[in-house]
C-alpha positions in Angstrom: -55.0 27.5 42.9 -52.7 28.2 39.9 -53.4 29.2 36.7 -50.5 28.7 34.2 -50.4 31.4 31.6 -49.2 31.1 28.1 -47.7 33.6 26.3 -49.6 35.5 24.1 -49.1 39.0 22.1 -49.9 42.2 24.2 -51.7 43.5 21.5 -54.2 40.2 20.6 -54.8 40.1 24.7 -58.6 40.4 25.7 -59.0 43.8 27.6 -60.1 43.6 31.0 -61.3 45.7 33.4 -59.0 46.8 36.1 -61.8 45.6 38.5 -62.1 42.2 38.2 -64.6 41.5 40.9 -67.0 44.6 40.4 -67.4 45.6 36.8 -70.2 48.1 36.5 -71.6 47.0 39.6 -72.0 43.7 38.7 -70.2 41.4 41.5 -68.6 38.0 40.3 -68.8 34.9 43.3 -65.8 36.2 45.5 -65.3 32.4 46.3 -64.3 31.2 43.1 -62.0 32.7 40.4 -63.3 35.3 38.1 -64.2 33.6 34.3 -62.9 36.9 32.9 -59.6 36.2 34.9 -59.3 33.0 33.7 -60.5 33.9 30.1 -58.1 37.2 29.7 -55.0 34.7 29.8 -56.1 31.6 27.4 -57.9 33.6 24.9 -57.2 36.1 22.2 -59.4 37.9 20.0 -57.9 36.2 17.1 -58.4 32.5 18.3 -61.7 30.4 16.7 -64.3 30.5 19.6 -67.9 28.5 19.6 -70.8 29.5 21.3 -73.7 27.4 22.8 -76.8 28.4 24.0 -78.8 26.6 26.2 -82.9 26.7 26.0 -84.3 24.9 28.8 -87.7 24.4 27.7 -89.5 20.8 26.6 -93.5 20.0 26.7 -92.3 16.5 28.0 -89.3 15.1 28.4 -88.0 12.0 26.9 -87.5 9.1 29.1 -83.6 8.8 28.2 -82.8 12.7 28.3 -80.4 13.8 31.0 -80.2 17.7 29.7 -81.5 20.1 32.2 -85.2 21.1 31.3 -88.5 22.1 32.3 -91.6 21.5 31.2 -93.9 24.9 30.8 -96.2 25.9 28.2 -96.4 29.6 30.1 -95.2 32.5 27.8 -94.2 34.6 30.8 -91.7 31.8 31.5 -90.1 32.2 28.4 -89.9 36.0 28.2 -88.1 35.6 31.8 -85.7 33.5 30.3 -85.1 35.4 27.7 -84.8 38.6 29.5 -82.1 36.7 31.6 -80.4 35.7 28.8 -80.0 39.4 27.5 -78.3 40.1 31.3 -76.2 37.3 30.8 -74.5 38.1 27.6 -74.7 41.6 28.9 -72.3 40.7 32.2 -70.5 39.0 29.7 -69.9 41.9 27.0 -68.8 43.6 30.5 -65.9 41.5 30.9 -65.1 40.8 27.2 -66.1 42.5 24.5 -68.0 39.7 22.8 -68.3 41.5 19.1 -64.7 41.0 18.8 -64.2 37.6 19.5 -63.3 34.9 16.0 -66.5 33.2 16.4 -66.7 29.8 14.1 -69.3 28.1 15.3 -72.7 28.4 17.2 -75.1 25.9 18.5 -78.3 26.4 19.9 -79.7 23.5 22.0 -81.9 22.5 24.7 -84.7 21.3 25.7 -86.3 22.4 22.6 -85.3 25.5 21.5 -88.7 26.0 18.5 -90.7 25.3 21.7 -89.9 29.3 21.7 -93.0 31.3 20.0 -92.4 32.7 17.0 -92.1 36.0 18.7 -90.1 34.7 21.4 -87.4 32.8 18.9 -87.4 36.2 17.2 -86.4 37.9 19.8 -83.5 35.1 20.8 -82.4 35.4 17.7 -81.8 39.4 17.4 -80.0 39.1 20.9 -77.6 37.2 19.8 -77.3 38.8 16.6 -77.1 42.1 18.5 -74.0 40.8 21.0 -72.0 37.9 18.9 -70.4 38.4 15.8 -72.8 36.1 13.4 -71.1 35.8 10.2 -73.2 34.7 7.4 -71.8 30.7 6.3 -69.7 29.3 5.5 -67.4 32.0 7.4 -69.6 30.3 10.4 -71.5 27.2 11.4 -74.6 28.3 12.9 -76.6 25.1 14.2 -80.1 24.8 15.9 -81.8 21.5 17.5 -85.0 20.1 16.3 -87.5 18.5 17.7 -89.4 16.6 14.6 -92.8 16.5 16.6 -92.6 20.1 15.3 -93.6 19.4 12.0 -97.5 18.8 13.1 -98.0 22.3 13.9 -96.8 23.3 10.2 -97.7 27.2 9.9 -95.8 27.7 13.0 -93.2 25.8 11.8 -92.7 26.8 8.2 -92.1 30.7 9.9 -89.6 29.2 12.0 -87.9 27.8 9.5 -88.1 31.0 7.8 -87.2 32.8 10.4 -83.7 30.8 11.3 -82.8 31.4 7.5 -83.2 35.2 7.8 -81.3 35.1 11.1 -78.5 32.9 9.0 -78.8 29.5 10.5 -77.8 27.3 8.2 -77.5 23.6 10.1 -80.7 21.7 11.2 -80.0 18.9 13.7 -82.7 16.7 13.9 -83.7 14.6 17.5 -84.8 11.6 15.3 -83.3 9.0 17.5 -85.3 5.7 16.1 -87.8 5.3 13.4 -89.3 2.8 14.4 -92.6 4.1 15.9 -93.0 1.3 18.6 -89.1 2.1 20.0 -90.3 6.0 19.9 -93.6 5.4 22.1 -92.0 3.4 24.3 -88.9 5.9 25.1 -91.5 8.8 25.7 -90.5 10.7 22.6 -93.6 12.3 20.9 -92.8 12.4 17.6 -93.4 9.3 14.8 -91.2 8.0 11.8 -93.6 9.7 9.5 -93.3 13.2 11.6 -89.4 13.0 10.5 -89.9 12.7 7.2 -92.0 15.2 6.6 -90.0 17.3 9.0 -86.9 17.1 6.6 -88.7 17.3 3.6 -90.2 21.0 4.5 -86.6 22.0 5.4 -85.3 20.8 2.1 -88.2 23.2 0.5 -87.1 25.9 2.4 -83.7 26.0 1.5 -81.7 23.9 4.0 -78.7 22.1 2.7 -77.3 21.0 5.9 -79.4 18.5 8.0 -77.9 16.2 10.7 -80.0 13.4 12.2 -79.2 12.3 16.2 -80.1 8.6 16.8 -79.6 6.6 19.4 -79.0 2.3 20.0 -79.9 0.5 22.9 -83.4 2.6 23.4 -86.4 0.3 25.4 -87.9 -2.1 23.1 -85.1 -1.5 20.2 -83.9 -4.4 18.7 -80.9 -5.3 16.1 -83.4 -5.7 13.3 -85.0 -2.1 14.0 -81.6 -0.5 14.4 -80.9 -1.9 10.9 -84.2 -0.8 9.8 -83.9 2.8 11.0 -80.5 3.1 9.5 -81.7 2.0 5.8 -84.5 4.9 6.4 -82.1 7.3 7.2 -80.3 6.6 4.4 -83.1 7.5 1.9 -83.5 11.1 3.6 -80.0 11.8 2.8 -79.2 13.8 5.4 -75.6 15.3 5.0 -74.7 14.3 8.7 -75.8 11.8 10.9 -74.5 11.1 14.7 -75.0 8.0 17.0 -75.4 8.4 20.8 -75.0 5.1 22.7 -78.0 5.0 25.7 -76.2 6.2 28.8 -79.2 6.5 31.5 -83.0 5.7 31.3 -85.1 8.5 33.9 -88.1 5.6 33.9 -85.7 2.8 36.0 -88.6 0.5 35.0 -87.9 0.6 31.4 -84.3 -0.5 32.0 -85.6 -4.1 31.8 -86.7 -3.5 28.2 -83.5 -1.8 26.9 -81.0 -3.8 25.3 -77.5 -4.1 27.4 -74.6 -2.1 25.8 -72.2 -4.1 27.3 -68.6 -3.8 25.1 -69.5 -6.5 22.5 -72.7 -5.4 22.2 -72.5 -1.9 21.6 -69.7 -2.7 18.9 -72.2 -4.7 17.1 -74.4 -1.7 17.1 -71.5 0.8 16.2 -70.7 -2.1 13.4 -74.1 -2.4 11.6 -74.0 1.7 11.2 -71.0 1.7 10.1 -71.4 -1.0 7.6 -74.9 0.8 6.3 -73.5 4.4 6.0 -70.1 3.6 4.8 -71.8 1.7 1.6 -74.2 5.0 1.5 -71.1 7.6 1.1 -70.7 8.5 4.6 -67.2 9.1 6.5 -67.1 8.5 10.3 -64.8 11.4 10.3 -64.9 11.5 14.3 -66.4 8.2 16.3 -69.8 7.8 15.7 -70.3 11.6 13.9 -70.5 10.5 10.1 -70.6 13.5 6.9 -71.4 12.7 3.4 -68.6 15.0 2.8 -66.1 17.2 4.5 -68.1 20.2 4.0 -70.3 19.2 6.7 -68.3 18.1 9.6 -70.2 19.4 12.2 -67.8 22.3 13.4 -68.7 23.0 16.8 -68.0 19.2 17.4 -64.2 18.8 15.7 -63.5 22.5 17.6 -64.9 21.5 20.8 -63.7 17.7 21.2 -60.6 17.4 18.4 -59.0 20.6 18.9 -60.3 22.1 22.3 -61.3 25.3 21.2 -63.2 27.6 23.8 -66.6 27.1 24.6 -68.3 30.2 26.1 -71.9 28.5 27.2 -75.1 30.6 27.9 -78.5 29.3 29.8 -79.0 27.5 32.9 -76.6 24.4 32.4 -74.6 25.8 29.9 -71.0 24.6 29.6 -68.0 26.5 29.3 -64.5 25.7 28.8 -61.5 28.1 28.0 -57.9 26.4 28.5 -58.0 24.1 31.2 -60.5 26.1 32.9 -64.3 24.8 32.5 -67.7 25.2 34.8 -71.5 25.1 34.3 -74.4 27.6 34.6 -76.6 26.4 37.0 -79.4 23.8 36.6 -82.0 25.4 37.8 -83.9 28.5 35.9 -85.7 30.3 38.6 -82.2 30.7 40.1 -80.2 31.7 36.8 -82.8 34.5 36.7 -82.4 35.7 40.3 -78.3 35.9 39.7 -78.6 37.9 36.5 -81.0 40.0 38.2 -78.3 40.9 41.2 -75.7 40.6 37.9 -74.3 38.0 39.3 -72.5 35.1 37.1 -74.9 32.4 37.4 -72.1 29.5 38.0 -72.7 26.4 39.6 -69.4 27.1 42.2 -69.7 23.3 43.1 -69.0 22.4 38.8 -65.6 24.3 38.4 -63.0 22.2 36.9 -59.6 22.9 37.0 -57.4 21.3 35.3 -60.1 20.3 32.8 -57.6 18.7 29.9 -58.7 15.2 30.0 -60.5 14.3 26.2 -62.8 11.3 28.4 -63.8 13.8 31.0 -64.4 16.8 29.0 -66.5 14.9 26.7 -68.4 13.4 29.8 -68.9 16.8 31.0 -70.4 17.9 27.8 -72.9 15.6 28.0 -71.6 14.4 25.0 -73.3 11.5 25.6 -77.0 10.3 26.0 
């Protein structure tokens, strides 16, 4: 396999350890290259890096969803992922010295990262605090997913939202998908129209000034007249960023009958109608199907990630992680993330290693930038 290296300063050059394969003990898969190798010659300290952090955890899973998850309402669980977690940035601050690097952007998804306790989120939270360079905004973009099903257990969630403040996150992204309750039961999501609003509205008292709502077209039981419907509700929250995902894959294959099909024309008349509704509401579709009210909220991680190719340095089981033309996955499966990090081992999915990884179509596919 070869690598081509560009030239970079000696002095901006990531320091790595003259043992590549056994740093502190900790082996790195001898059958594959080393990340650090990899990520030594395509990054300096100096260039704009985003993070994401996966959190695997979701009471049920939507019907559409194709992120890795698993459904557990056991707190030992969670402090076992969490623990891992810690190891992995630790092997990583091994390799690279993570404090150092020009983070711009974070993004914590899942699963459903509040499904975390308070205590647990907490503790998430000071870890990554404790190993990553979080800079307070708008010096940084620091992003979290939302499930709005949250906002029915209020005390809980009015000291997470208090909590992600102190921690400086600063962008809510909202899993709103449809409001139109029938289209919500029907794609297993748990949460109700009225569920968003009151969801948004609490993070609007507690100080949030960048909210972004996901939804999707094509969903079981969604019609044209719903899609419209949804997007005129939208528009009243005034949320400063809103993103359309077009239905990829439905888990339930006996739903498929119910969902509308997004062949070419149909999916432009989708694309069309939000286009039409948010453009006369303020909105620029700044990237396809990502629109702000204004430049100021761009979603960062997205432009670095998919307009620039920016590193990625992913965390979590089925994390992605891209450097150059190099890019892999954590693997898909928690029970064996843990047992990897316990024997400090990488926990790459050997069988996901791209290289070279420079296609826009393929990276974004990769990403799961698509539902």
């Amino acid at each position: 396999m070869e690598f081509r290296v560009s030239y970079m300063p000696k002095s901006s050059r990531l320091i790595l350890p003259r043992k590549v394969m056994s740093v502190r003990g900790c082996k790195v898969l001898e059958n594959v290259l080393s990340p650090a190798h990899v990520w030594c010659k395509v990054l300096s300290y100096d260039d704009p890096v985003s993070v994401y952090l996966h959190t695997p955890f979701c009471e049920r899973r939507c019907l559409f969803c194709r992120f890795y998850s698993v459904g557990t309402k056991a707190e030992y669980m969670k402090s076992r992922f969490i623990i891992a977690l810690e190891n992995e940035l630790l092997l990583a601050n091994s390799l690279i010295d993570l404090k150092r690097l020009n983070i711009e952007a974070i993004s914590i998804g899942g699963g459903t990262p509040l499904e975390l306790s308070v205590l647990h989120l907490s503790t998430l939270l000071a870890i990554l605090k404790r190993y990553l360079n979080v800079r307070v905004a708008p010096a940084i973009e620091y992003s979290i997913e939302i499930n709005p099903y949250d906002a029915i257990r209020l005390q809980t969630f009015l000291e997470k939202l208090e909590l992600l403040r102190t921690f400086n996150v600063n962008r809510l992204s909202f899993g709103v998908q449809s409001l139109d309750d029938q289209v919500l039961k029907a794609n297993g999501s748990r949460h109700t129209a009225a569920d968003v609003t009151e969801c948004v509205g609490i993070a609007r008292e507690c100080g949030f000034r960048n909210v972004n709502v996901d939804l999707i077209f094509g969903l079981a039981k969604q019609s044209l007249r719903s899609w419209e419907d949804t997007l005129c509700r939208i528009c009243k929250l005034h949320p400063e960023h809103v993103s359309l995902f077009a239905l990829k894959s439905i888990s339930d294959k006996s739903l498929l009958q119910h969902s509308e099909s997004l062949n070419g024309r149909n999916r432009e008349s989708w694309v069309n109608i939000a286009q039409r509704f948010l453009g006369n509401e303020g909105y620029t579709e700044y990237f396809p199907r990502a629109f702000a009210c204004s430049k100021e909220f761009a979603y960062k991680y997205e432009v670095n990630t998919f307009v620039f190719r920016k590193a990625v340095l992913g965390f979590g089981p089925g994390s992605i992680t891209w450097a150059g033309q190099f890019c892999y996955r954590n693997v898909r499966d928690l029970t064996r993330y843990e047992e990897l990090l316990k024997s400090c081992i990488l926990p790459i999915d050997a069988d996901t290693i791209h290289y070279p990884c420079d296609n826009f179509l393929s990276r974004l596919a990769y990403f799961g930038g698509t539902t």
